[in-house]
C-alpha positions in Angstrom: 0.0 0.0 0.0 1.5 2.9 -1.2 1.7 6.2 1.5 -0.8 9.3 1.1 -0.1 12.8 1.9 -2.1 15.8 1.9 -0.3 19.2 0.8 -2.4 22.0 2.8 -0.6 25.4 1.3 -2.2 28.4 -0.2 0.3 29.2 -3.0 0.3 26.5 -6.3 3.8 27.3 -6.1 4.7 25.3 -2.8 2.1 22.6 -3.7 3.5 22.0 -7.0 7.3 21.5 -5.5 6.2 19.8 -2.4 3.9 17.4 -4.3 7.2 16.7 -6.9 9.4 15.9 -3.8 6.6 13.8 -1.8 5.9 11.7 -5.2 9.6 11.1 -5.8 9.9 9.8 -2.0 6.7 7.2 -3.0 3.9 9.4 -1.7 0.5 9.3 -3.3 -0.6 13.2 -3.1 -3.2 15.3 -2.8 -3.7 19.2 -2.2 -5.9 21.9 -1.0 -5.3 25.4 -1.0 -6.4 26.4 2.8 -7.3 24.8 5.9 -11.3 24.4 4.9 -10.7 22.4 2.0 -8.0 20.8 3.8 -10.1 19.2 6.3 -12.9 18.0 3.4 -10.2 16.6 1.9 -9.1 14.7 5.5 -13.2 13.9 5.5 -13.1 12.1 1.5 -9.8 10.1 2.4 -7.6 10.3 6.0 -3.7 10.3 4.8 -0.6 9.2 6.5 0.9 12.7 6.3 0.0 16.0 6.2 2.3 19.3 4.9 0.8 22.0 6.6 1.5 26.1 5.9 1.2 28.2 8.8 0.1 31.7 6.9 -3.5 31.3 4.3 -6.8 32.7 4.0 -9.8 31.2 5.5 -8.2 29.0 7.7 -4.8 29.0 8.7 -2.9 26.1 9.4 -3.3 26.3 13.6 -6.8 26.3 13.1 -6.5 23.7 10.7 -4.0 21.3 13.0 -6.7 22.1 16.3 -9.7 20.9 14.1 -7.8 17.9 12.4 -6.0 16.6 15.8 -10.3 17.1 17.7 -11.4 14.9 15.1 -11.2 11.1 16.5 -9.5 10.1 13.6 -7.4 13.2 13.9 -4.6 11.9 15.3 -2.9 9.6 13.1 -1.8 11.1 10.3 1.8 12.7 10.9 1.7 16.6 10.3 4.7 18.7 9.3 4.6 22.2 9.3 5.8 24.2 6.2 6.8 28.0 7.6 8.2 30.7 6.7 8.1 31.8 10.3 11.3 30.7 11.9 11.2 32.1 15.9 10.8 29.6 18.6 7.4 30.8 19.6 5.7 30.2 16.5 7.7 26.3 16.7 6.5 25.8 20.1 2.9 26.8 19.5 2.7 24.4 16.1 4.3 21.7 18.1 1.8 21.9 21.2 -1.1 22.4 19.2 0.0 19.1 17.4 2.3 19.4 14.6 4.8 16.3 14.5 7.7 18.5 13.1 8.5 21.4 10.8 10.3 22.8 8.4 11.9 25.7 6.7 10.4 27.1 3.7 11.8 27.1 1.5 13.0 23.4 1.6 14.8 21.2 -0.6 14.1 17.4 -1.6 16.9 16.4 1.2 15.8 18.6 4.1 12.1 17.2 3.5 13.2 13.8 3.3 15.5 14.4 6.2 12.3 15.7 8.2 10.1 13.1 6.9 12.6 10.0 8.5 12.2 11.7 11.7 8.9 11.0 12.3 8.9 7.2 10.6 8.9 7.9 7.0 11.5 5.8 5.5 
């Protein structure tokens, strides 16, 4: 069974490089452009990952991270946060509000991977 991720970014840009990377690491993909869709897409099909963007319009991805990890099947997929925002503050509160890891944007194919083995992705 092949692994599933879910891309959750508002700019086509990011989804379009992340979803390259992801598939060449194995990963079946699928996107949405903010949080809302995000979760209707978590409601069609449940992945095994989930690379989240903290900044986009109606909702961002702490909103989106608190609704997904509520949900009682919320709390299996592995979620990594994609920022831009780099101070410990913003880390800490995507980390207690459930995000698995993180990572810089922008990233490359190694740092994702990298990431990705971290939390059981091999």
């Amino acid at each position: 069974m092949s692994k599933t991720c879910l891309i959750v970014d508002d700019s086509s840009v990011i989804r379009k490089v992340s979803r390259h990377i992801l598939e060449s690491l194995g990963f079946e993909v699928t996107d949405a452009e903010n949080g809302q869709e995000g979760l209707e897409k978590c409601d069609e099909n449940m992945t095994d990952l989930i690379l989240l963007d903290w900044n986009m319009p109606v909702m961002n991805g702490i909103e989106f991270i608190k609704a997904l990890r509520a949900r009682s099947d919320g709390s299996s997929p592995k979620v990594v946060f994609c920022t831009t925002e780099n101070d410990v503050e913003h880390i800490r509160e995507a980390m207690s509000a459930g995000a698995d890891e993180y990572v810089m944007k922008p990233f490359d194919h190694e740092t994702l991977q990298i990431k990705l083995k971290l939390i059981g992705f091999d």
